[in-house]
N, CA, C and O atoms as CSV, one atom per row, in Angstrom:
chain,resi,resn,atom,element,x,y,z
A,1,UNK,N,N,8.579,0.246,-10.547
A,1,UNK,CA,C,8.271,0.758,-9.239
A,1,UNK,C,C,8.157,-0.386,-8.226
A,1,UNK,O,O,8.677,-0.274,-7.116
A,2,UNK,N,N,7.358,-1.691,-8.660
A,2,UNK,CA,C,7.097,-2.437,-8.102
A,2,UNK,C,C,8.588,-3.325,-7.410
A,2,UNK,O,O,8.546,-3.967,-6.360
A,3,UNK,N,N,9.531,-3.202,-8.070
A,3,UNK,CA,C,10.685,-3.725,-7.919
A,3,UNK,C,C,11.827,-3.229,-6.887
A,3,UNK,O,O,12.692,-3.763,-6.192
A,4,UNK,N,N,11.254,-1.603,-7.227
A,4,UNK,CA,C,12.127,-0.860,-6.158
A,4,UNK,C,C,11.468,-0.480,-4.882
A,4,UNK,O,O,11.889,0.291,-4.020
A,5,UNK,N,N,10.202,-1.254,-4.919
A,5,UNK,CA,C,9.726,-0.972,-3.748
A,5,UNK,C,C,9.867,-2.511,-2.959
A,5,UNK,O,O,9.711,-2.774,-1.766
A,6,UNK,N,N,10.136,-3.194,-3.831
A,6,UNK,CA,C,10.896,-4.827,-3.028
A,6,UNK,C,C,12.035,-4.691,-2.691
A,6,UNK,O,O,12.406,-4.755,-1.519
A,7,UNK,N,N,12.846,-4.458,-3.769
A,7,UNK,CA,C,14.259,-3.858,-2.952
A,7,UNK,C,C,14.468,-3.544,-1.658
A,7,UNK,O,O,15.386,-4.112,-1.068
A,8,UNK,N,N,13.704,-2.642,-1.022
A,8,UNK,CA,C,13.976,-1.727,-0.009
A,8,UNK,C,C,12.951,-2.785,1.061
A,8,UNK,O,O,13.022,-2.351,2.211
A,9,UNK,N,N,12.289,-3.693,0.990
A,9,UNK,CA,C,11.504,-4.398,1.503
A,9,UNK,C,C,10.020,-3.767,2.059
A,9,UNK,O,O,9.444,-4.034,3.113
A,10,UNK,N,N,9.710,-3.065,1.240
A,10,UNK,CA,C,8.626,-2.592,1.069
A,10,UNK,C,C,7.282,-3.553,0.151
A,10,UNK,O,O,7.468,-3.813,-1.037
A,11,UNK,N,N,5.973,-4.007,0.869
A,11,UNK,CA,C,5.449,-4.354,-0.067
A,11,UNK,C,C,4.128,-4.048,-0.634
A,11,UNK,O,O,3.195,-3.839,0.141
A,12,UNK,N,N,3.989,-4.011,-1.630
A,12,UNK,CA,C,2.904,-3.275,-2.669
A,12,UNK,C,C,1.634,-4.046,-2.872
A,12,UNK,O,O,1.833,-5.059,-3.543
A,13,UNK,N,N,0.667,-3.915,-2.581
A,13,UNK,CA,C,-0.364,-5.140,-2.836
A,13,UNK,C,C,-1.455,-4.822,-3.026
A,13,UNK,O,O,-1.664,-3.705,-2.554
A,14,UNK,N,N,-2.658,-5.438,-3.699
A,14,UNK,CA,C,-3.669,-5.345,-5.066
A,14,UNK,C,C,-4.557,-6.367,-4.149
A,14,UNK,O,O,-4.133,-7.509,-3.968
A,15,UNK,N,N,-5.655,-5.991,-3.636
A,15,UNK,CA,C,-6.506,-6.554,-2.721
A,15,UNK,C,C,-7.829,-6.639,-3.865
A,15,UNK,O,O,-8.113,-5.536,-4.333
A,16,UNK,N,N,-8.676,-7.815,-4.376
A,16,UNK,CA,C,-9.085,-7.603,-4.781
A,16,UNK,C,C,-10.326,-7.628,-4.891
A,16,UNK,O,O,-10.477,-7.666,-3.670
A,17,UNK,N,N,-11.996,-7.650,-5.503
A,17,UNK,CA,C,-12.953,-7.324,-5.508
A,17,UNK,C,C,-13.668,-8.478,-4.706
A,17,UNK,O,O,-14.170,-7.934,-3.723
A,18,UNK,N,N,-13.924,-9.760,-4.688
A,18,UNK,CA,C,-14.603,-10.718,-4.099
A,18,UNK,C,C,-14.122,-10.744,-2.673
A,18,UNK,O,O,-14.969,-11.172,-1.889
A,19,UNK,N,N,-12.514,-10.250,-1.934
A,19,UNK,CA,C,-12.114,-10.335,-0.973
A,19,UNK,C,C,-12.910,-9.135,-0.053
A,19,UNK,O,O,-13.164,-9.328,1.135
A,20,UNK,N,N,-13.219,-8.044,-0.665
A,20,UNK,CA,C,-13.627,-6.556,0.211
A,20,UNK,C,C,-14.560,-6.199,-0.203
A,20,UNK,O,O,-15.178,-5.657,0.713
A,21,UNK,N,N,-15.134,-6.159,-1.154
A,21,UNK,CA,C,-15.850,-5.159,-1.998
A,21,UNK,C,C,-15.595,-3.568,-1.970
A,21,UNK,O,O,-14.577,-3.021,-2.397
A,22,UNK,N,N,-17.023,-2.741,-1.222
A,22,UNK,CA,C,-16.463,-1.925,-0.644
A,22,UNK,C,C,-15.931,-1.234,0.909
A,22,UNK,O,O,-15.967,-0.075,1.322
A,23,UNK,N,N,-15.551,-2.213,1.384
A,23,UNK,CA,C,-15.299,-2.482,3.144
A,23,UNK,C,C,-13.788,-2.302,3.367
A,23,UNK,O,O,-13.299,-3.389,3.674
A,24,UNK,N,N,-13.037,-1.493,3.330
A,24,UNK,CA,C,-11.599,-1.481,3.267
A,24,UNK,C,C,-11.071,-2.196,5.288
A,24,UNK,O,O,-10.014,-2.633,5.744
A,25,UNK,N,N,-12.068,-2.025,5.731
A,25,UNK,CA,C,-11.707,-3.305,7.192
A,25,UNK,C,C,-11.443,-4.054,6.748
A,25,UNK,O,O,-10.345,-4.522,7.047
A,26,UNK,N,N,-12.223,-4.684,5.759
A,26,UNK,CA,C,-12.210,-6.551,5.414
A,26,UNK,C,C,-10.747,-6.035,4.156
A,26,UNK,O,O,-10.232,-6.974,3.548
A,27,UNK,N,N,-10.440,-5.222,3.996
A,27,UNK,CA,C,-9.477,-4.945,2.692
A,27,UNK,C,C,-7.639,-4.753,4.255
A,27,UNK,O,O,-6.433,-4.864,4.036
A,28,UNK,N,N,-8.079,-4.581,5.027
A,28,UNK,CA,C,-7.356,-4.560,5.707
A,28,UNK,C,C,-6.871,-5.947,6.440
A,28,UNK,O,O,-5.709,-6.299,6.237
A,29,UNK,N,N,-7.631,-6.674,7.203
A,29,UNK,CA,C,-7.240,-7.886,7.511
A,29,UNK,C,C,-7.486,-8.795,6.638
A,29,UNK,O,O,-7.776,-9.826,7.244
A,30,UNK,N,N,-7.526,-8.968,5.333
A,30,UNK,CA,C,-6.896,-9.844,4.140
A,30,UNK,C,C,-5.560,-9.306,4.102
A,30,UNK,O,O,-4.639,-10.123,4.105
A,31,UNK,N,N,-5.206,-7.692,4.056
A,31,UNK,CA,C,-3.244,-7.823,3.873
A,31,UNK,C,C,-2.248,-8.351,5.196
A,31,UNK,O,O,-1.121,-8.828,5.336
A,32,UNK,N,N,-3.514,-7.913,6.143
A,32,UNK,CA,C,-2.432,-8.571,7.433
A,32,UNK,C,C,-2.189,-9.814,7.047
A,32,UNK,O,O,-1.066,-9.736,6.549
A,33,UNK,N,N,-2.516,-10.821,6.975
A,33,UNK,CA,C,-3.261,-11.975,6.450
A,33,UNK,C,C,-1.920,-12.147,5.405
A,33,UNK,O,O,-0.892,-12.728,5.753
A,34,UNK,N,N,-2.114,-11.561,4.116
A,34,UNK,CA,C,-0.817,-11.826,3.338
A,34,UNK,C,C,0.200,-11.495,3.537
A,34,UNK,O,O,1.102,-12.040,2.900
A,35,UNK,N,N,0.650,-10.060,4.875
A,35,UNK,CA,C,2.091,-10.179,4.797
A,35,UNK,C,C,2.343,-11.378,5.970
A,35,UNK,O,O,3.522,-11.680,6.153
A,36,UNK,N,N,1.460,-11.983,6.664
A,36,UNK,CA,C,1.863,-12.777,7.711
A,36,UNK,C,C,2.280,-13.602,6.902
A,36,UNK,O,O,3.385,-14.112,7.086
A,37,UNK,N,N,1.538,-13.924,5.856
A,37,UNK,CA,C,2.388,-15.285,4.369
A,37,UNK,C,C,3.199,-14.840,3.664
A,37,UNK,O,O,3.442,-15.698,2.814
A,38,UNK,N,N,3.866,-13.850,3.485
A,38,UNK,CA,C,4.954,-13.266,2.908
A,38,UNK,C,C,6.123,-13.230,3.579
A,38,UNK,O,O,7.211,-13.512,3.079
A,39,UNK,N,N,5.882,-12.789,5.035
A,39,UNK,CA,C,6.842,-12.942,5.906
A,39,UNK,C,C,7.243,-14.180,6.994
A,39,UNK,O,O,8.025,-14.132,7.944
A,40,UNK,N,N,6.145,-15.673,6.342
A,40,UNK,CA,C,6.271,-16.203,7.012
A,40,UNK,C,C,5.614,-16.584,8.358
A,40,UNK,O,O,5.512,-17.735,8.782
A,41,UNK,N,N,5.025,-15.053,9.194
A,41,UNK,CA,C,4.556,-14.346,10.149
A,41,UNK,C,C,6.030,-14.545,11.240
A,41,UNK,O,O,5.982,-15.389,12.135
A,42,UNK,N,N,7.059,-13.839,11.076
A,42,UNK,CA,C,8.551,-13.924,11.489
A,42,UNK,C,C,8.076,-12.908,12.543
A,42,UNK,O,O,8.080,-13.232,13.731
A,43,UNK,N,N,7.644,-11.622,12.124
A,43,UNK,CA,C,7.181,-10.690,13.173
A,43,UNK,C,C,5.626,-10.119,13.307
A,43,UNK,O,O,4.793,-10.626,12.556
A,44,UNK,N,N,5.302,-9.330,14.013
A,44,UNK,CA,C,4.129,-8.429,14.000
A,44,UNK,C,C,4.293,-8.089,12.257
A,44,UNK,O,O,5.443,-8.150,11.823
A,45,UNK,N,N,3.342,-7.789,11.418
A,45,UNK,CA,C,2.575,-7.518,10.495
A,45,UNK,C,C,2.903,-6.121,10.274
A,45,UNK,O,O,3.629,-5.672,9.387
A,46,UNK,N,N,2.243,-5.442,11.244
A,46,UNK,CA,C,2.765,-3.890,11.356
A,46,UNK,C,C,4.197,-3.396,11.979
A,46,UNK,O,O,4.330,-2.312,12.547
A,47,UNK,N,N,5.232,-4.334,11.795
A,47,UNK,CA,C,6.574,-3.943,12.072
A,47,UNK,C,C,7.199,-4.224,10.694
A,47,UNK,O,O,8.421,-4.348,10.606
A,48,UNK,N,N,6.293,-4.343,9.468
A,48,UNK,CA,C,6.724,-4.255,8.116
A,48,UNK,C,C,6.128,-3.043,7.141
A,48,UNK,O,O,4.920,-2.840,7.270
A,49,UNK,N,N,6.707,-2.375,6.365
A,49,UNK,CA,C,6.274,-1.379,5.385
A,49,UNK,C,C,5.177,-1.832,4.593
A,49,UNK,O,O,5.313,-2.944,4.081
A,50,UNK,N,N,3.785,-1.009,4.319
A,50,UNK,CA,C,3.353,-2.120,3.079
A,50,UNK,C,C,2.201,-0.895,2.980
A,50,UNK,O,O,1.525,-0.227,3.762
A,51,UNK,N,N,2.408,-1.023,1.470
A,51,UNK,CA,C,1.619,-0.049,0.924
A,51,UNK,C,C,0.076,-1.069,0.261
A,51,UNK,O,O,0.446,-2.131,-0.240
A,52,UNK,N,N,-1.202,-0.891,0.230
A,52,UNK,CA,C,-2.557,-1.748,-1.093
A,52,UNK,C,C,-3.196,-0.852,-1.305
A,52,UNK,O,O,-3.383,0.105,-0.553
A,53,UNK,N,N,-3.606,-1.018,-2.311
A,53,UNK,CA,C,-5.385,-0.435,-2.918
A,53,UNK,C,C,-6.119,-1.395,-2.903
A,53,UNK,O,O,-5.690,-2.495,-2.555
A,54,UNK,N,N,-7.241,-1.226,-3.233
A,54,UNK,CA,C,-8.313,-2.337,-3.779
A,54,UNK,C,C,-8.746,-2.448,-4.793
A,54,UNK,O,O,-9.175,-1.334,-5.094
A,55,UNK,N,N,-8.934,-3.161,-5.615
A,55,UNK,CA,C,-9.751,-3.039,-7.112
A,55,UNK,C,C,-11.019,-2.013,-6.886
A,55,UNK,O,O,-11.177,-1.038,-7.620
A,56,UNK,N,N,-11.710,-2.258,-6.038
A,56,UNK,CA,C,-12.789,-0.888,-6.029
A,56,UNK,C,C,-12.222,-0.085,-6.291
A,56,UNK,O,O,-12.240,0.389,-7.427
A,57,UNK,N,N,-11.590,0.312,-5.443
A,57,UNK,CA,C,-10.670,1.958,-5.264
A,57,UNK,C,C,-10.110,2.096,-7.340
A,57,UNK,O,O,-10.215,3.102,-8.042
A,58,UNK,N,N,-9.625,0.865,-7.712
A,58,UNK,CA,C,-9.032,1.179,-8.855
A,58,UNK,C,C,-9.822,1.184,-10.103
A,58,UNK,O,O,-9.369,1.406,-11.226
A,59,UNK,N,N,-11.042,0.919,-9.799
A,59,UNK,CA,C,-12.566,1.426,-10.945
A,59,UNK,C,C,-12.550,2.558,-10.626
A,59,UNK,O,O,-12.399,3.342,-11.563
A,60,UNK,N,N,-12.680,3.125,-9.315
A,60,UNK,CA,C,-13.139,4.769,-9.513
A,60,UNK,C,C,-12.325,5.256,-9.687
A,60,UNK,O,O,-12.657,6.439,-9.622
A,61,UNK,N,N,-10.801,5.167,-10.009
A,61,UNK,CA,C,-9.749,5.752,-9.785
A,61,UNK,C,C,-9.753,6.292,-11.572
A,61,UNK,O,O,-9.307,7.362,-11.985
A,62,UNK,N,N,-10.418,5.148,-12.430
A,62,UNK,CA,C,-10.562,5.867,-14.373
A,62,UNK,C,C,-11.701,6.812,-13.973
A,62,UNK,O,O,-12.027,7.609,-14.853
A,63,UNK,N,N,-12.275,6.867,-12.976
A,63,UNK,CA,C,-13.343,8.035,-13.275
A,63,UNK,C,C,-12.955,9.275,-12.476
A,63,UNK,O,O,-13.381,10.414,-12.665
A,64,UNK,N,N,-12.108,8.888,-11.584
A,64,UNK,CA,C,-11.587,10.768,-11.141
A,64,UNK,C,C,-10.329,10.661,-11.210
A,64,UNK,O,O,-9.865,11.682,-10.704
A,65,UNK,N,N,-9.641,10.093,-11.504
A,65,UNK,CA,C,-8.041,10.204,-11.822
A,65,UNK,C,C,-7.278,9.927,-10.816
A,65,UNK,O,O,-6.081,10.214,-10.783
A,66,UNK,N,N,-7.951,9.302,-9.838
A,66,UNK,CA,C,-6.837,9.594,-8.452
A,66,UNK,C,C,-7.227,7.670,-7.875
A,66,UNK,O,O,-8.288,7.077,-7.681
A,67,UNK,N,N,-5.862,7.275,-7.780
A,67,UNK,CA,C,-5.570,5.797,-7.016
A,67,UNK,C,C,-5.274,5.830,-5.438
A,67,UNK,O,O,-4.114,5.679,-5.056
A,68,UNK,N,N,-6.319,6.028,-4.516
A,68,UNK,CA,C,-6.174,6.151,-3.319
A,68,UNK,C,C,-5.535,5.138,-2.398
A,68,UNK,O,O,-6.264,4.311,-1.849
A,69,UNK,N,N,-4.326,5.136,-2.199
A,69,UNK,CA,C,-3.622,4.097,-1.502
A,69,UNK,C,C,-3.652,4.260,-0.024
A,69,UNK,O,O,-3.268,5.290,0.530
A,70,UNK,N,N,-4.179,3.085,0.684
A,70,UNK,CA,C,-3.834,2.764,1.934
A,70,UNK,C,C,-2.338,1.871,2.482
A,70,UNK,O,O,-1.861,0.827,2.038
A,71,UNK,N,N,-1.944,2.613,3.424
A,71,UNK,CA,C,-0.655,1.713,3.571
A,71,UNK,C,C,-0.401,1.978,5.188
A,71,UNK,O,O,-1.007,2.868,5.786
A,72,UNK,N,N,0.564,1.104,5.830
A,72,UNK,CA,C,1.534,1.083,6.737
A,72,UNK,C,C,2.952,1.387,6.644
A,72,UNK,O,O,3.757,0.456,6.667
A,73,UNK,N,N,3.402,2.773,6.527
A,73,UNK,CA,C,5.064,2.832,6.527
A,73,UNK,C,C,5.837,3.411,7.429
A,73,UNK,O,O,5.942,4.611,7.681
A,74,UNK,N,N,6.271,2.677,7.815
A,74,UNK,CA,C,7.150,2.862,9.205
A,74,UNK,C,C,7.953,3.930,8.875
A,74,UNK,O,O,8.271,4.204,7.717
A,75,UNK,N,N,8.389,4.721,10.138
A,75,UNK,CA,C,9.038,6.250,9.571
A,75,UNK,C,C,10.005,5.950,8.676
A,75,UNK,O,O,9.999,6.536,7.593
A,76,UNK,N,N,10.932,5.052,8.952
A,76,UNK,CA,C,12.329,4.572,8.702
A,76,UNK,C,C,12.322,4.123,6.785
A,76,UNK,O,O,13.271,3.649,6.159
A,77,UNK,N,N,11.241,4.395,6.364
A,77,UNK,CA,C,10.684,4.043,5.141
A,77,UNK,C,C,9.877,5.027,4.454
A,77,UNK,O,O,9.605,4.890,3.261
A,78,UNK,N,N,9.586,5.744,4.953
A,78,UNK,CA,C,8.557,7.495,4.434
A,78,UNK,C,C,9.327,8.100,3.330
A,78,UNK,O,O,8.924,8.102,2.167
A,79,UNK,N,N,10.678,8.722,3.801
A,79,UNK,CA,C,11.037,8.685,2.341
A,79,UNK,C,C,11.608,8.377,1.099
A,79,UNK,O,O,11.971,9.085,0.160
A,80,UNK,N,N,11.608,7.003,1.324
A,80,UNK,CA,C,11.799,6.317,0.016
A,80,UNK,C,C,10.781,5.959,-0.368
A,80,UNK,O,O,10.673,6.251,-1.559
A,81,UNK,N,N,10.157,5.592,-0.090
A,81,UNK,CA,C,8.340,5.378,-0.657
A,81,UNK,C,C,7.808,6.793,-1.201
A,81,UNK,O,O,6.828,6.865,-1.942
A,82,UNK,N,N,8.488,7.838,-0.799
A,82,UNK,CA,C,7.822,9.144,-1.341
A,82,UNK,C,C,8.744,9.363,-2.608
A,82,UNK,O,O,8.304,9.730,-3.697
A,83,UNK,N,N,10.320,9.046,-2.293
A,83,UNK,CA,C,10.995,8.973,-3.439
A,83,UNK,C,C,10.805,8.047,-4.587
A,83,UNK,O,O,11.231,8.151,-5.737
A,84,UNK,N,N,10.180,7.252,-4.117
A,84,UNK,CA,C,10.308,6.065,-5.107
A,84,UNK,C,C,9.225,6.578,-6.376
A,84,UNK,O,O,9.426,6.870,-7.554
A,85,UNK,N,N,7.848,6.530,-5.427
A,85,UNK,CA,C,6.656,7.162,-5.858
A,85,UNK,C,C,6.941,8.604,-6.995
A,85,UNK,O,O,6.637,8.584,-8.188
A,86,UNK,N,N,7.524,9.677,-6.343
A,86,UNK,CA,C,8.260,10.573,-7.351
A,86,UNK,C,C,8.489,10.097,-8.372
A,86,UNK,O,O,7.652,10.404,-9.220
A,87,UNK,N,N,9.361,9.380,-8.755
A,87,UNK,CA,C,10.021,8.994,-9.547
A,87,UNK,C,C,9.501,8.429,-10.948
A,87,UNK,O,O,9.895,8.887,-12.021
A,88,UNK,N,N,8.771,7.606,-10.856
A,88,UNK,CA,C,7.863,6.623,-11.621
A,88,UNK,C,C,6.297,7.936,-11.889
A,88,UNK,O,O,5.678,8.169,-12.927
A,89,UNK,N,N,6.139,8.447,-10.682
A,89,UNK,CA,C,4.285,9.239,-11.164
A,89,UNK,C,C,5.024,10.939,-11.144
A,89,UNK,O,O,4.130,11.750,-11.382
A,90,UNK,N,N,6.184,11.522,-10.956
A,90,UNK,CA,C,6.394,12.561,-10.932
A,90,UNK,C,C,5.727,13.565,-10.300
A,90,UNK,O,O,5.874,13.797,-9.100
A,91,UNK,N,N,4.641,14.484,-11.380
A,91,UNK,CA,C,4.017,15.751,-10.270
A,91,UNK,C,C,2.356,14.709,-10.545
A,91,UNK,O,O,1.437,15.179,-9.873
A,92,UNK,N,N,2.074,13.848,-11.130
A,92,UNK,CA,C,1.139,13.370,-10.552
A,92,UNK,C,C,1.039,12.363,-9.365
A,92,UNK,O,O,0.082,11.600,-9.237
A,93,UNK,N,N,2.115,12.417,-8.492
A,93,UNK,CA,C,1.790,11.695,-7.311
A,93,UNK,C,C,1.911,13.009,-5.952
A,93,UNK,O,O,2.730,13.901,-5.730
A,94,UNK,N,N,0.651,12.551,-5.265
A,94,UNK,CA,C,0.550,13.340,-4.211
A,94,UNK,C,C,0.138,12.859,-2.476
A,94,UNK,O,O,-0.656,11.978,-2.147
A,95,UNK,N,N,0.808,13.591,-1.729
A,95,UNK,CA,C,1.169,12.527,-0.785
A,95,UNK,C,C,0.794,13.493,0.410
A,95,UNK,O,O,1.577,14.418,0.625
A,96,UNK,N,N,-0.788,13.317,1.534
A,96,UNK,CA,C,-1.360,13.743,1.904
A,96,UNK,C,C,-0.717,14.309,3.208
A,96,UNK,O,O,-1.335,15.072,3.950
A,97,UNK,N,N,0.752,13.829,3.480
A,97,UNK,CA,C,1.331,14.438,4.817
A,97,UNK,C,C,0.944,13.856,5.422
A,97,UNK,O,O,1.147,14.363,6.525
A,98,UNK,N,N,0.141,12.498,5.599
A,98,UNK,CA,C,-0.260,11.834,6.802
A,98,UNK,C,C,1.150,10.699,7.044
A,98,UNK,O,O,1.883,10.164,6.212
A,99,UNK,N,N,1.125,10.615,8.827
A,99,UNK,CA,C,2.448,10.313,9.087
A,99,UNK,C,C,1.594,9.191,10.169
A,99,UNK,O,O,2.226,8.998,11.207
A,100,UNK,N,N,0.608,8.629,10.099
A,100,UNK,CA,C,-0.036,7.778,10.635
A,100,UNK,C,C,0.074,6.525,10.019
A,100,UNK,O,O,0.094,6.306,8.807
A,101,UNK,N,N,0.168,5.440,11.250
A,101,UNK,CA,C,0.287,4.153,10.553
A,101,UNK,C,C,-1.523,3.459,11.537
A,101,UNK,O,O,-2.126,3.774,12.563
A,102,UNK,N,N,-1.664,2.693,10.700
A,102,UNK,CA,C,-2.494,1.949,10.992
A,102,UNK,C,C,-3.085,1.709,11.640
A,102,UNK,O,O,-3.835,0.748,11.466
């Protein structure tokens, strides 16, 4: 998944426990932060696709089953990220209809 979501220049990222705890603000400007080092900072931050969780999010996620992802995806990218997602989690991936970025 992780591969085909590079492909398409989409990026996937794992924010983790000493960076946020449970503060997904501070879980937010740590990824701005890394795609500006991923991309160099070539453009705005939010003129790139990019899906994270947080390690918090991914402790509670063994106790109710569900990996709550925060992301930025530009329309031009919605559905391949929904396809992609399909693909790999099938009918366990579910995708809240929110068409909001960041």
């Amino acid at each position: 998944m992780f591969i085909d979501l590079r492909k398409e220049g989409i990026y996937f990222l794992e924010i983790g426990w000493k960076l946020v705890g449970n503060w997904i603000d501070y879980a937010w400007d740590d990824v701005i932060d890394m795609i500006k080092k991923l991309t160099k900072a070539k453009n705005d931050p939010y003129d790139y696709s990019f899906i994270f969780y947080t390690q918090h999010r991914l402790f509670w996620a063994k106790r109710d089953s569900s990996l709550y992802l925060q992301h930025n995806i530009l329309k031009k990218d919605k559905e391949i990220v929904i396809q992609i997602f399909k693909k790999h989690f099938k009918t366990k991936f579910n995708w809240s209809g929110s068409d909001k970025k960041h």
